[in-house]
C-alpha positions as semicolon CSV with decimal commas, in nm:
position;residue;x (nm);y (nm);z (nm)
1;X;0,000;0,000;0,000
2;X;0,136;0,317;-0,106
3;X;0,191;0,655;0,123
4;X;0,128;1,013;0,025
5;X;0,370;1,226;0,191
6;X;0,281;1,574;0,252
7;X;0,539;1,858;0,370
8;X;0,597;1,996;0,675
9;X;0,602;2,375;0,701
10;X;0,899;2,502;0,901
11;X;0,847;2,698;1,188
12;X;1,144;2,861;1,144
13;X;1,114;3,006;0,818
14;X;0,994;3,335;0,719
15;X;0,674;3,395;0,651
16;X;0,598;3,423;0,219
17;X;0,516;3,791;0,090
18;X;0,144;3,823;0,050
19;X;-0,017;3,964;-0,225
20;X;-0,090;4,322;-0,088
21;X;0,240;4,315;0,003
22;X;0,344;4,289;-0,357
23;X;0,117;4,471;-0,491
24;X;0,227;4,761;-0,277
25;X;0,626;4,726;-0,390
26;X;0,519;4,730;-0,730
27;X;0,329;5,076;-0,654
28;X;0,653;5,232;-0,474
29;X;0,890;5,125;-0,795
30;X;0,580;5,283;-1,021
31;X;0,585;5,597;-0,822
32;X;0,930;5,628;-0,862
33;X;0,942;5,531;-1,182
34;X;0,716;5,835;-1,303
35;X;0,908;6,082;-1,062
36;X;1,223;5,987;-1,209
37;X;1,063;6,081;-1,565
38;X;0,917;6,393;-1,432
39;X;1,216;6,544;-1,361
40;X;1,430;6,366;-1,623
41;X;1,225;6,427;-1,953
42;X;1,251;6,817;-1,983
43;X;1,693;6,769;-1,963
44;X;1,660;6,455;-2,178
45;X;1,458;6,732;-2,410
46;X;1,715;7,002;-2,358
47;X;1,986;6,758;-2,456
48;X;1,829;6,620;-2,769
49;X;1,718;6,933;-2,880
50;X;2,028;7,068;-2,868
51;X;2,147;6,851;-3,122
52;X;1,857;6,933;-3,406
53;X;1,807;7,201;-3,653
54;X;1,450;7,398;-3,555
55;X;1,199;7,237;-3,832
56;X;1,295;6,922;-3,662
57;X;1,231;7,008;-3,351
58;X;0,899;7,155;-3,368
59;X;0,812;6,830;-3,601
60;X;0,914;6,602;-3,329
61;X;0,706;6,757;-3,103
62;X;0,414;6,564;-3,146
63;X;0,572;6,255;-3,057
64;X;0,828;6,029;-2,839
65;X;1,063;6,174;-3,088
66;X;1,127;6,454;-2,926
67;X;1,299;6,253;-2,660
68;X;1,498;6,041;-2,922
69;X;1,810;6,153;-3,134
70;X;1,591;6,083;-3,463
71;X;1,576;6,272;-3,769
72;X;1,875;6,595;-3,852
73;X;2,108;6,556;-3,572
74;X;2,485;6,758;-3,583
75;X;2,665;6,975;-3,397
76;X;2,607;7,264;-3,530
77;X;2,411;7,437;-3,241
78;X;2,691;7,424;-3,006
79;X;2,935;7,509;-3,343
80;X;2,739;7,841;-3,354
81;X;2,777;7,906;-2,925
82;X;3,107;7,884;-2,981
83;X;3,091;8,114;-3,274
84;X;2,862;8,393;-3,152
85;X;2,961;8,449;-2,820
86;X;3,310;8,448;-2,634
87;X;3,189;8,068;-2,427
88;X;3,496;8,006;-2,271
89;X;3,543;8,309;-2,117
90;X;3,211;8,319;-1,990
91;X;3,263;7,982;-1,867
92;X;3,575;8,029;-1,715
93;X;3,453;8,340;-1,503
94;X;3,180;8,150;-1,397
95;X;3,449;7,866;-1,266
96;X;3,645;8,146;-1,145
97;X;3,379;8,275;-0,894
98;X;3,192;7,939;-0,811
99;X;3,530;7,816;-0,702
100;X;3,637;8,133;-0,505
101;X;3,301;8,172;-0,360
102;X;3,290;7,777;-0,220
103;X;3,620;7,766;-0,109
104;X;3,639;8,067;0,086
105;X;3,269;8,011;0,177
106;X;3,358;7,675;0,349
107;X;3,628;7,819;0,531
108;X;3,471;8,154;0,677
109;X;3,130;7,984;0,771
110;X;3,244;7,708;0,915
111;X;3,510;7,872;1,174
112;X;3,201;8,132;1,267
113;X;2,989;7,756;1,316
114;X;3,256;7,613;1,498
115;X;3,310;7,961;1,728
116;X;2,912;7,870;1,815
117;X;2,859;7,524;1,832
118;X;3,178;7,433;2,068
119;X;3,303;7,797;2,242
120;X;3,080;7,884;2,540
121;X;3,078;8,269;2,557
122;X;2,780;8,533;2,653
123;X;2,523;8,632;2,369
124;X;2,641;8,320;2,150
125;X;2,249;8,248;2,124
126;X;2,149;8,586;2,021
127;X;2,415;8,601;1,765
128;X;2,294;8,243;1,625
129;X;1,961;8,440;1,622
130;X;2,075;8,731;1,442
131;X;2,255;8,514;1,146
132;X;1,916;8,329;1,122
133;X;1,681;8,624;1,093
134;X;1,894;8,730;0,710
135;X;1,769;8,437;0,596
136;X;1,426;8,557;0,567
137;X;1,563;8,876;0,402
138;X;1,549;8,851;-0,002
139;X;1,879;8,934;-0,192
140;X;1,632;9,172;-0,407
141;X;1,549;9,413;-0,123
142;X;1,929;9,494;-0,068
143;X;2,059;9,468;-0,416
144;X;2,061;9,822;-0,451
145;X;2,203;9,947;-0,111
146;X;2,471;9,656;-0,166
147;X;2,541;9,822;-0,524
148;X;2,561;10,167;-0,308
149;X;2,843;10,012;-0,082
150;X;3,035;9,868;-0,283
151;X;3,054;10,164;-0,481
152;X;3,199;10,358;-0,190
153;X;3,466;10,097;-0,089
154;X;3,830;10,141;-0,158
155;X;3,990;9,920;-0,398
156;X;4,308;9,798;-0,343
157;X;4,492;10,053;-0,546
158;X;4,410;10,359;-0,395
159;X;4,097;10,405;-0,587
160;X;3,751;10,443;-0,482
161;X;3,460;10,160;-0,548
162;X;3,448;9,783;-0,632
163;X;3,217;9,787;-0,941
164;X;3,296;9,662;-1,216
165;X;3,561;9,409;-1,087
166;X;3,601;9,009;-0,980
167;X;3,624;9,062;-0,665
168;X;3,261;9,245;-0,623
169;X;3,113;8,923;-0,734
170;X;3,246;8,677;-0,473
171;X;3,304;8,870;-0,182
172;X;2,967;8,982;-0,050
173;X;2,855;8,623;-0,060
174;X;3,146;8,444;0,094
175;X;2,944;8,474;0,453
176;X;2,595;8,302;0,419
177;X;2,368;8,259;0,698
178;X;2,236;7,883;0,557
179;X;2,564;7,796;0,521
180;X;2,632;7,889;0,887
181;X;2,335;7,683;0,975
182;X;2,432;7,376;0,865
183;X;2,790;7,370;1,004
184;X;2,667;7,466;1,326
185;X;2,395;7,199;1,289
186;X;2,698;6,876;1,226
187;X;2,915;7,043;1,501
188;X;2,625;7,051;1,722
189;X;2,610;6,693;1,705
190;X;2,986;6,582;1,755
191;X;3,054;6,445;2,110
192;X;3,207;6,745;2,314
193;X;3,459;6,456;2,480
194;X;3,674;6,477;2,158
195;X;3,753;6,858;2,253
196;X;3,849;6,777;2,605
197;X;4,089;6,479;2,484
198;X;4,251;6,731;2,243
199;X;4,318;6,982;2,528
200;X;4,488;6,731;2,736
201;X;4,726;6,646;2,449
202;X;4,824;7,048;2,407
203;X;4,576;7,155;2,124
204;X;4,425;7,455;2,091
205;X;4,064;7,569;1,941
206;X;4,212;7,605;1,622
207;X;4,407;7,255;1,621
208;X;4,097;7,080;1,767
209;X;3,883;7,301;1,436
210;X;4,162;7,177;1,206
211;X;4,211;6,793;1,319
212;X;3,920;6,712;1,508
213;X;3,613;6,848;1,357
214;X;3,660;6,937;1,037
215;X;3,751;6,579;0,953
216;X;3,453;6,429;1,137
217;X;3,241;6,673;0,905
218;X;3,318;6,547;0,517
219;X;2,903;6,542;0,459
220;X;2,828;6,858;0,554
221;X;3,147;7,020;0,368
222;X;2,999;6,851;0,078
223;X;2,637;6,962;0,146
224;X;2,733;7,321;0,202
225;X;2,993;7,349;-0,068
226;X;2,664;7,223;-0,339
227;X;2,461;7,471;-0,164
228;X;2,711;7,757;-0,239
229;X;2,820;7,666;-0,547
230;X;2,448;7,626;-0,688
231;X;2,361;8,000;-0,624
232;X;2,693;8,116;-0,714
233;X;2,677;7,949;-1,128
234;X;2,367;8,096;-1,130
235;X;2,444;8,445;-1,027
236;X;2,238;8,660;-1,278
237;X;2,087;8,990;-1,108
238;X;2,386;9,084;-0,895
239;X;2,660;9,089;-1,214
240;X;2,405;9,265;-1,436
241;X;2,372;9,534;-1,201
242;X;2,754;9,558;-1,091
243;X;2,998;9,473;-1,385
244;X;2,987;9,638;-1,713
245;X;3,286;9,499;-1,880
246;X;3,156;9,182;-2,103
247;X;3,467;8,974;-2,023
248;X;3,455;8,975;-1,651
249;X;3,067;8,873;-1,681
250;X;2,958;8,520;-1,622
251;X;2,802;8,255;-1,813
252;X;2,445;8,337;-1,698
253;X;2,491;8,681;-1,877
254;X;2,654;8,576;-2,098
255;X;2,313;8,357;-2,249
256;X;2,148;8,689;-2,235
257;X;2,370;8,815;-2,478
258;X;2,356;8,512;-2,717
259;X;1,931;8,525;-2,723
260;X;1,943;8,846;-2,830
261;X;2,165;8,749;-3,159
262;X;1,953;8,475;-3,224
263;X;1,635;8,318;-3,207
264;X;1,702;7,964;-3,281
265;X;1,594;7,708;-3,025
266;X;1,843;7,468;-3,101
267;X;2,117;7,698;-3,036
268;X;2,003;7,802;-2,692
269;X;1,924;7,426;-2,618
270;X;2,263;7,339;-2,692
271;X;2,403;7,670;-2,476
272;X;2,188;7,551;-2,164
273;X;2,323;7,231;-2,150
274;X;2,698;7,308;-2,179
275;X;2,614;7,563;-1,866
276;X;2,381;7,242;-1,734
277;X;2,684;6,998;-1,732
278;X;2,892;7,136;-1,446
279;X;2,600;7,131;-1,235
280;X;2,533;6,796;-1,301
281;X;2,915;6,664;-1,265
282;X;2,948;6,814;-0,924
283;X;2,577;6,670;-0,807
284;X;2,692;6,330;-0,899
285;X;3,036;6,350;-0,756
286;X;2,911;6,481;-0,447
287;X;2,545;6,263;-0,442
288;X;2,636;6,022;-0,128
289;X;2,762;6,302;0,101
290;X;2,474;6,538;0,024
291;X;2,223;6,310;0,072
292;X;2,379;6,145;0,402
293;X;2,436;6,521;0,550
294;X;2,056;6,628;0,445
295;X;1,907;6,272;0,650
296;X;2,172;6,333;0,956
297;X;2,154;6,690;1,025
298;X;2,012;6,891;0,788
299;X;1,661;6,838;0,880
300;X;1,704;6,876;1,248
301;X;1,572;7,124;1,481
């Protein structure tokens, strides 16, 4: 006489994903799926465009073509940037300033974050306070008393007034309040016992700042140094108003000046994504820190 054997479920094993279960990871990756095209189809438009004459861009637009390297495609919208307007230079300001601006940003904000988040000293609160409250203040209302300033400061030649120069469009944004913020926020949260076992082996504030904390802080320098240079490339108000001379003026004037000597799409496609690229490389180089900085500190308090 023959036996039937029938298994024997193991205790021990984990339980098999039910079909709501499923059904709701399928959802997330669907979600995500149709964010990531949200934000990705008008670059991935940008970028194709930029490689099509005009007729076959407004024919494309219609369809998925628009989105696909189909049809006329050449270089000759970024031949004719590179024609009409002095890029590089342009370009190479903008680099100029971005990297000026970050570097001396990260240095200056942090030490005035470090002065509040480890010194203990009377009115550090109210001084915290103070640097917050700009923050609500819009560049726009003090564009032109900045512009005023500036005028009146002396230059380091003896002369009288800043316009018109380098140096008026990186210095009065080297301090920033956000910046400030952030620093103070990662400091915050280092244990205080690292100070007091740097004291007992001779260091001073500045040692401890050097070796100590500014190590321990590699996420936030990256957050902070995205969140500077971001404004900074696209500086467009502030060197309209205070530079004259077309060759100290950045790249975001500088695609002023090439739509108003022509009215081609593809050309201006192909100008906004060599000014898109830089932004891009430095997002993606700096991805993992910025994101770890924004989930461990950024959104406190």
């Amino acid at each position: 006489m023959s036996q039937t054997l029938t298994p024997v479920a193991d205790p021990a094993a984990p339980p098999a994903p039910r079909g709501p279960g499923a059904g709701r990871t399928v959802l997330r990756y669907l979600v995500r799926f149709l964010l990531v095209l949200v934000f990705a189809l008008p670059l991935l438009f940008m970028l194709v465009s930029s490689f099509k004459p005009d007729t076959q861009i407004f024919g494309d637009l219609g369809s998925i073509d628009a989105f696909l390297p189909v049809g006329e495609v050449s270089l000759s919208n970024y031949t004719a940037v590179f024609e009409r307007v002095p890029f590089w230079r342009f370009m190479m300001n903008s680099i100029l300033l971005s990297v000026l601006t970050v570097g001396l940003g990260l240095f200056i904000n942090s030490m005035c974050a470090f002065a509040l988040a480890r010194l203990r000293f009377r009115g550090q609160g109210l001084i915290l306070g103070v640097i917050l409250a700009t923050l609500i203040v819009p560049f726009e209302t003090l564009a032109l008393p900045l512009l005023w300033w500036v005028n009146l400061l002396p230059y380091f030649d003896g002369s009288t007034g800043w316009l018109d120069t380098y140096e008026v469009q990186f210095i009065p944004f080297i301090a920033n309040a956000f910046s400030i913020y952030l620093f103070y926020q990662y400091f915050d949260s280092i244990p205080r016992e690292l100070d007091e076992a740097a004291k007992v082996d001779g260091a001073g504030w500045f040692t401890i700042y050097r070796k100590v904390i500014m190590p321990l802080s590699g996420p936030a320098v990256a957050t902070v140094a995205i969140l500077t240079f971001l404004p900074s490339w696209n500086q467009y108000l502030w060197p309209l108003m205070a530079v004259q001379t077309e060759s100290l003026r950045p790249v975001m004037v500088g695609i002023d000046y090439f739509s108003q000597l022509t009215t081609n799409w593809g050309q201006i496609m192909a100008y906004a994504s060599l000014i898109t690229v830089p932004v891009l490389v430095l997002f993606i180089a700096f991805q993992r820190s910025f994101i770890n900085s924004i989930a461990s500190s950024g959104v406190k308090g």
